[in-house]
C-alpha positions as CSV (number, residue, x, y, z in Angstrom):
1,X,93.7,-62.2,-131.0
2,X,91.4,-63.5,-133.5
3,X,90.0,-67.3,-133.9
4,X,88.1,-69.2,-135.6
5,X,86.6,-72.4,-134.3
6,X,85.9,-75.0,-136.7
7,X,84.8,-77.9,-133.9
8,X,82.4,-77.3,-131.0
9,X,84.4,-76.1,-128.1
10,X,81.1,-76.1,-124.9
11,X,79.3,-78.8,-124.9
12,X,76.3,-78.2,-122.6
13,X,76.1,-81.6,-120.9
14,X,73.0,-83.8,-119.0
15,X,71.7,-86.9,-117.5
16,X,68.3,-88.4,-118.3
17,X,66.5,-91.1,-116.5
18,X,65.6,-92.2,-119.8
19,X,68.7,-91.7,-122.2
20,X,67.0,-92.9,-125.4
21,X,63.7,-91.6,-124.8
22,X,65.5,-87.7,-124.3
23,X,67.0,-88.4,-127.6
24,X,64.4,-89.5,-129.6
25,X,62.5,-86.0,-128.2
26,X,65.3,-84.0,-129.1
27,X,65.7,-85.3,-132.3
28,X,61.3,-85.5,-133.2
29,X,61.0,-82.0,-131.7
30,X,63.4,-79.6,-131.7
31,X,65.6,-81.3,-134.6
32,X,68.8,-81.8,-133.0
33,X,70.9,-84.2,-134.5
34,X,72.7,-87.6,-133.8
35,X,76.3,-87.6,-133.6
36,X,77.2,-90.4,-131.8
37,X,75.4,-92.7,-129.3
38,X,77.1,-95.1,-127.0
39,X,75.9,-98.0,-124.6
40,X,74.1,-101.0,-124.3
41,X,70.6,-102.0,-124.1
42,X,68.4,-99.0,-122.6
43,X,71.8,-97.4,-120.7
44,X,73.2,-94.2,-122.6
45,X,77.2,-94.1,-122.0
46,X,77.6,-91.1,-123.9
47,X,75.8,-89.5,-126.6
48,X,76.6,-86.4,-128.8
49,X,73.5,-84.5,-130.5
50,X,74.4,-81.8,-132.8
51,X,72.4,-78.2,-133.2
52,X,71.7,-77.8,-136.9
53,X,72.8,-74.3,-136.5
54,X,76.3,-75.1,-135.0
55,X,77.1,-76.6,-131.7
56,X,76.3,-79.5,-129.9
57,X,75.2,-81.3,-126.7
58,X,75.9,-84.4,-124.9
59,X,73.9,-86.6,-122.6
60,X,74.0,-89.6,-121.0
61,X,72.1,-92.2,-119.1
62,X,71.9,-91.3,-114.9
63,X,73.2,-93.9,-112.0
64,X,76.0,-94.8,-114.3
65,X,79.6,-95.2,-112.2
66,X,81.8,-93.7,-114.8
67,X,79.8,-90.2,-114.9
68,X,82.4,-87.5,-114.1
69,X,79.5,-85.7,-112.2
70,X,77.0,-86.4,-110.2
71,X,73.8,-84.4,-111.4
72,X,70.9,-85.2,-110.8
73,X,68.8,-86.5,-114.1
74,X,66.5,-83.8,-116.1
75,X,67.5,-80.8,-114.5
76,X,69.3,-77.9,-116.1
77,X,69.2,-75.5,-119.0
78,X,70.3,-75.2,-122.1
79,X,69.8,-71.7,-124.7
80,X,70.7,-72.6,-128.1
81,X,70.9,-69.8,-131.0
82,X,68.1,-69.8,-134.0
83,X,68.6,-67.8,-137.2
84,X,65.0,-65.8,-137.3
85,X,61.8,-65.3,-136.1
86,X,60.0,-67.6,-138.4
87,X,62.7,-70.3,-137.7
88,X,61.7,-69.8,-133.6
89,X,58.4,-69.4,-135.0
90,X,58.1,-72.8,-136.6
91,X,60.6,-74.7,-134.0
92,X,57.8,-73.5,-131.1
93,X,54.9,-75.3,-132.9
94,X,56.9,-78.0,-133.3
95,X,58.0,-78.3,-129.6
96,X,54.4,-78.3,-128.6
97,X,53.6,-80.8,-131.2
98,X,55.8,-83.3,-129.7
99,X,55.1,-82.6,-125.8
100,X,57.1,-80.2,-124.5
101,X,55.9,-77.7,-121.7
102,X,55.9,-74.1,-122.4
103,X,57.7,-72.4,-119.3
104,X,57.5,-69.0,-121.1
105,X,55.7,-68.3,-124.6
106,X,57.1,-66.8,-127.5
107,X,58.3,-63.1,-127.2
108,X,60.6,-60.5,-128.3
109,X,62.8,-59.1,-126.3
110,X,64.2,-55.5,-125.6
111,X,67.7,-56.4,-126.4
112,X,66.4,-57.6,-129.6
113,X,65.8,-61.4,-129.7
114,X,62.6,-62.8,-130.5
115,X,62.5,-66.6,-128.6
116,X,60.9,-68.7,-125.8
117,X,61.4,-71.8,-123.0
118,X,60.2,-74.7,-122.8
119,X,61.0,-78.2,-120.7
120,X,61.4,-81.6,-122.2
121,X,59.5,-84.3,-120.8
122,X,62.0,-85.3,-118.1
123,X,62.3,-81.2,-117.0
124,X,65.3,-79.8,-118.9
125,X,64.9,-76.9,-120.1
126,X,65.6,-75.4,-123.3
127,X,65.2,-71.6,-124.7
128,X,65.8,-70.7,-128.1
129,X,66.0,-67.3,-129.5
130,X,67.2,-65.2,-131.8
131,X,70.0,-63.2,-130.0
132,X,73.4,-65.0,-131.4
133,X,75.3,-62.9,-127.9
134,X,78.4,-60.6,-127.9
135,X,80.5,-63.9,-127.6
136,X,79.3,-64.4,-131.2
137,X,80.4,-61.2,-132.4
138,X,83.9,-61.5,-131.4
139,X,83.9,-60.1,-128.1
């Protein structure tokens, strides 16, 4: 069986201690986009920031009673698909321009992506790399 999504079907999903802060770093410095943005004040409800090259996260302010899991804010992971090496290249500079903590430098690896880790200011961490995965190919 063959499909073809046309939405975002995995939303990777986190809390920040600082909602709006997370998403004005992802936006500056990695160049994630907003979708949608929810709540009052400095509190995050829900937020949506799109990957320019297809999917999407969501986030959310932490200590809020209508989470549907407790996790604790600014930890986890996140690897998100770039289309080359000069792409990585340019999105690594740009990460470091804006703050974020190299956890492992630029490299290419043996099964062929070329990529690197960093953390955001409140400790996420996001890798991003060149190796699109056998999910991608149809697997």
């Amino acid at each position: 069986m063959t499909t073809t999504a046309t939405t975002t079907a995995l939303f990777p999903c986190f809390t920040y201690d600082d909602a709006r802060g997370a998403i004005r770093f992802l936006v500056e410095a990695f160049g994630f986009v907003e979708a949608a943005v929810y709540g009052e004040g400095d509190r995050v409800d829900h937020a949506e920031l799109a990957w320019p090259y297809g999917g999407a996260v969501m986030l959310g302010s932490g200590g809020r009673d209508d989470s549907p899991v407790e996790m604790p804010a600014g930890t986890g992971s996140a690897y998100l698909v770039v289309p080359d090496a000069a792409t990585v290249d340019a999105l690594y500079d740009r990460a470091v321009a804006h703050g974020a903590t190299v956890t492992r430098g630029i490299r290419d690896e043996d099964y062929g992506s070329h990529g690197f880790t960093c953390r955001d200011p409140q400790g996420v961490h996001w890798s991003f790399g060149t190796y699109r995965g056998q999910a991608a190919s149809g697997v």
